[in-house]
Backbone as CSV, one residue per row, in Angstrom:
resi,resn,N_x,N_y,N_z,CA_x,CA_y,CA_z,C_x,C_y,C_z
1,UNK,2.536,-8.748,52.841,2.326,-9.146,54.217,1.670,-10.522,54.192
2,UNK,1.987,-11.731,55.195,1.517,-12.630,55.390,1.157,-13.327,56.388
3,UNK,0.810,-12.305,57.344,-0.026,-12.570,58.243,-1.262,-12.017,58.599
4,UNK,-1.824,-12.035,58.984,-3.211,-11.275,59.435,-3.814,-10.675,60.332
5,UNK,-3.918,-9.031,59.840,-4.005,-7.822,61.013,-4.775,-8.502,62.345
6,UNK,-4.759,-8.287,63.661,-5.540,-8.468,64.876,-7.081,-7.626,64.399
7,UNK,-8.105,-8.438,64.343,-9.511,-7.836,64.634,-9.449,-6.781,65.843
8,UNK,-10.097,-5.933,65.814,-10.403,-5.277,67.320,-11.686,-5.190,67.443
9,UNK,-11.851,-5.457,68.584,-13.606,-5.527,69.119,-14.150,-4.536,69.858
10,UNK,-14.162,-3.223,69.756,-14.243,-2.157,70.298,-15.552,-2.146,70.355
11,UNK,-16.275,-1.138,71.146,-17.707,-0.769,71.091,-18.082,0.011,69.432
12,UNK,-16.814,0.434,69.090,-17.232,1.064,67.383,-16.375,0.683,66.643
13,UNK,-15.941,-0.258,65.963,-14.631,-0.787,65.825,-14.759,-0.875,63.954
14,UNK,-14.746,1.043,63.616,-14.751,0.402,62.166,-13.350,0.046,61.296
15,UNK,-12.681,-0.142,61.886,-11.221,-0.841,61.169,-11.512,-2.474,60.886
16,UNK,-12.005,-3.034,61.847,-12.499,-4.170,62.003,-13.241,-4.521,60.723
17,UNK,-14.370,-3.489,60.571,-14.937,-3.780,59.402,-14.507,-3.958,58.461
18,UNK,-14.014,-2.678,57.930,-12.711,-2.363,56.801,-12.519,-3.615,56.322
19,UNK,-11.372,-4.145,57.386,-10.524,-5.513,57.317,-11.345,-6.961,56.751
20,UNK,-12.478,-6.530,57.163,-13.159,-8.062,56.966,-13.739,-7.626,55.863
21,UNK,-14.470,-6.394,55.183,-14.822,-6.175,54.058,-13.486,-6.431,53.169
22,UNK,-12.534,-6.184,53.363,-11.285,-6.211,52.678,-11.037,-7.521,52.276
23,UNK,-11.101,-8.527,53.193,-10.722,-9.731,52.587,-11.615,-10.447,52.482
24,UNK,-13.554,-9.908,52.463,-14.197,-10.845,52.052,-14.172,-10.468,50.387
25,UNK,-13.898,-9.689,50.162,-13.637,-8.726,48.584,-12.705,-9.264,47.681
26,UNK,-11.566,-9.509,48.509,-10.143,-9.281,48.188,-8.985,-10.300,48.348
27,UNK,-9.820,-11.213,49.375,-8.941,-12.503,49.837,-8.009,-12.002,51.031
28,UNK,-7.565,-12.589,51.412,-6.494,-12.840,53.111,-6.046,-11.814,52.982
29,UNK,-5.058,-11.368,51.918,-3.738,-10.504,52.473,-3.805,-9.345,51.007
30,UNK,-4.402,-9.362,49.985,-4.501,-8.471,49.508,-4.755,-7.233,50.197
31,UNK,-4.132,-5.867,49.400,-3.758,-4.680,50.087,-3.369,-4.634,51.683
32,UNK,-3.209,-5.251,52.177,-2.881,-5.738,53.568,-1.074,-4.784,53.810
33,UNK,-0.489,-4.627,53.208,0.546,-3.819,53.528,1.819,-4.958,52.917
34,UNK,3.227,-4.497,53.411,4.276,-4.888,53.335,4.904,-4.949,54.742
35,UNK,5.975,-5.862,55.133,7.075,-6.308,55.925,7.280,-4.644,55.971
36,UNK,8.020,-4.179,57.176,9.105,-3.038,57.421,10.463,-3.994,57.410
37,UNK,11.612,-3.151,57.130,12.884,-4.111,57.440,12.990,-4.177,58.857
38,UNK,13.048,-5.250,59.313,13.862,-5.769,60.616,14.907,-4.501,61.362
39,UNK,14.466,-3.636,62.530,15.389,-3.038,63.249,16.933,-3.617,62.963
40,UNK,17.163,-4.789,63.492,18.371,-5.232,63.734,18.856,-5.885,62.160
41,UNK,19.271,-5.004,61.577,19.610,-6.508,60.047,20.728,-7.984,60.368
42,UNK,21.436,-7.463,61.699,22.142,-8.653,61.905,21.352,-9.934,62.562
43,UNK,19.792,-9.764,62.993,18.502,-11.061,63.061,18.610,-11.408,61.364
44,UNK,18.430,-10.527,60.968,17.899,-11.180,59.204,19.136,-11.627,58.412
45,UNK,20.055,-11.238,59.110,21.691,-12.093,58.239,21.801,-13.454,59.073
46,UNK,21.737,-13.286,60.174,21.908,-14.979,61.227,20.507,-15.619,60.237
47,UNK,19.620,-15.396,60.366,18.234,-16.291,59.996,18.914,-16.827,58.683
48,UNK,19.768,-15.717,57.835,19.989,-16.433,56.406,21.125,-16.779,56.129
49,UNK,21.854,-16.498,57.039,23.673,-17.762,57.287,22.596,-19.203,57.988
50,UNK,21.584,-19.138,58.617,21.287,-20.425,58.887,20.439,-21.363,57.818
51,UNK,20.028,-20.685,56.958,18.826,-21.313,55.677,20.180,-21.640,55.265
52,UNK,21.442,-21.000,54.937,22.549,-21.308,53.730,23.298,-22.681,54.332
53,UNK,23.555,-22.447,55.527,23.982,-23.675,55.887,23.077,-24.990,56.038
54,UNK,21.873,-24.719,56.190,20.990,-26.192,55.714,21.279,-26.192,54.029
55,UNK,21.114,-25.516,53.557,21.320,-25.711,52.145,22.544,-26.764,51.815
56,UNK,23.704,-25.978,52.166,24.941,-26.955,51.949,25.142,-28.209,52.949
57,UNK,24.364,-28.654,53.782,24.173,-29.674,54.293,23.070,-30.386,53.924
58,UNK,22.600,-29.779,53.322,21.004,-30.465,52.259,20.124,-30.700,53.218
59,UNK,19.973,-30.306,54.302,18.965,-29.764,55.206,17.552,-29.498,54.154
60,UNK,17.290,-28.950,53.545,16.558,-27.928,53.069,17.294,-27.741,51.305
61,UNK,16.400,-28.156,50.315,16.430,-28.242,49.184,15.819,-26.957,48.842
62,UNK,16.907,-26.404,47.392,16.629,-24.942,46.262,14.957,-25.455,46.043
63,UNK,14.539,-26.528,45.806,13.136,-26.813,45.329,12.337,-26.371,46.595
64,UNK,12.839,-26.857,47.791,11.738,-26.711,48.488,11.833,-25.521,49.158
65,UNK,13.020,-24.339,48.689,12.390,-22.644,48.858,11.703,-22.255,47.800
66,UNK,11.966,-22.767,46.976,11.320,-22.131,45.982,10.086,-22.859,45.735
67,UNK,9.878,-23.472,45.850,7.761,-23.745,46.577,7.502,-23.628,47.761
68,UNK,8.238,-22.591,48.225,7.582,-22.254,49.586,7.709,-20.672,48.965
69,UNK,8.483,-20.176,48.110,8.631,-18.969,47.689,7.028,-18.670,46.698
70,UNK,6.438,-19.793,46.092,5.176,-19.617,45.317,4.292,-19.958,45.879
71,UNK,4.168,-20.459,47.126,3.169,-19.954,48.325,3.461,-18.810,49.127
72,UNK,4.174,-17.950,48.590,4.508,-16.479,49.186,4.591,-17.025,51.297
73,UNK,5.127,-17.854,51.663,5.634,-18.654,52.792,7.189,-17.725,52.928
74,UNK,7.673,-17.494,52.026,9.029,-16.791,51.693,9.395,-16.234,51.266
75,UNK,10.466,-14.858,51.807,10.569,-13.755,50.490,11.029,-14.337,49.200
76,UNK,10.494,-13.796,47.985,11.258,-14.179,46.969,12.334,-13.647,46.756
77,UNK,13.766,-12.572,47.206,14.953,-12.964,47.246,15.435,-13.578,47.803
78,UNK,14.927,-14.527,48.552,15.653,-15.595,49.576,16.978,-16.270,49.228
79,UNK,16.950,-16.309,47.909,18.114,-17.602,47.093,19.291,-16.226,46.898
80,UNK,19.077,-14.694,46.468,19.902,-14.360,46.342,20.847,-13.688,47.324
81,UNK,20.163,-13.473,48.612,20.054,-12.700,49.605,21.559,-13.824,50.689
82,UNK,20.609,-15.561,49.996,21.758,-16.645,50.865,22.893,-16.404,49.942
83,UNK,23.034,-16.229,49.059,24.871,-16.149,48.094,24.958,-14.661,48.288
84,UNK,24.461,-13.975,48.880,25.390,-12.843,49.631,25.840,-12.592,51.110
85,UNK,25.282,-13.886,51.816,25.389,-13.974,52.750,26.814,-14.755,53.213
86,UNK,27.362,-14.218,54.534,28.731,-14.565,54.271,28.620,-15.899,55.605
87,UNK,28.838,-16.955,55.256,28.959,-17.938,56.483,29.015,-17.987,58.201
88,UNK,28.520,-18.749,58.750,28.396,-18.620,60.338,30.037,-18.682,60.797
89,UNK,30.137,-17.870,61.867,31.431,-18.303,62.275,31.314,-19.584,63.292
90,UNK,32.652,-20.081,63.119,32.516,-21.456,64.038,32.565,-21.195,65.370
């Protein structure tokens, strides 16, 4: 996961705690969970017919997913996920 749970400010709010003991321990996103897949997989095939086509228009350089992939910014199958991905229609 790479974003970061909502605090809640309740009158007893020990999740809150949890969370902030968690990542004063543990850093940002450690044990923090995983992504669920996307309801719709045809959002997550358009998102990656559109990364593939910057690719082949050089929009967007293999280098610069893959240092965005080692700032965890991006899944790391991203590269294989676009060569199974089948092109936008025109």
């Amino acid at each position: 996961m790479d974003y970061r749970p909502a605090d809640t400010f309740r009158l007893f709010p020990p999740r809150h705690w949890i969370r902030r003991a968690r990542r004063a321990l543990f850093g940002e996103y450690r044990f923090a969970g995983t992504y669920k897949a996307h309801p719709d997989p045809k959002q997550e095939q358009f998102f990656f017919a559109l990364l593939k086509e910057c690719l082949e228009q050089q929009i967007v350089s293999i280098d610069m997913l893959q240092e965005e992939m080692r700032k965890n910014h991006i899944r790391h199958d991203a590269l294989e996920i676009i060569d199974r991905t089948p092109p936008l229609a025109a």
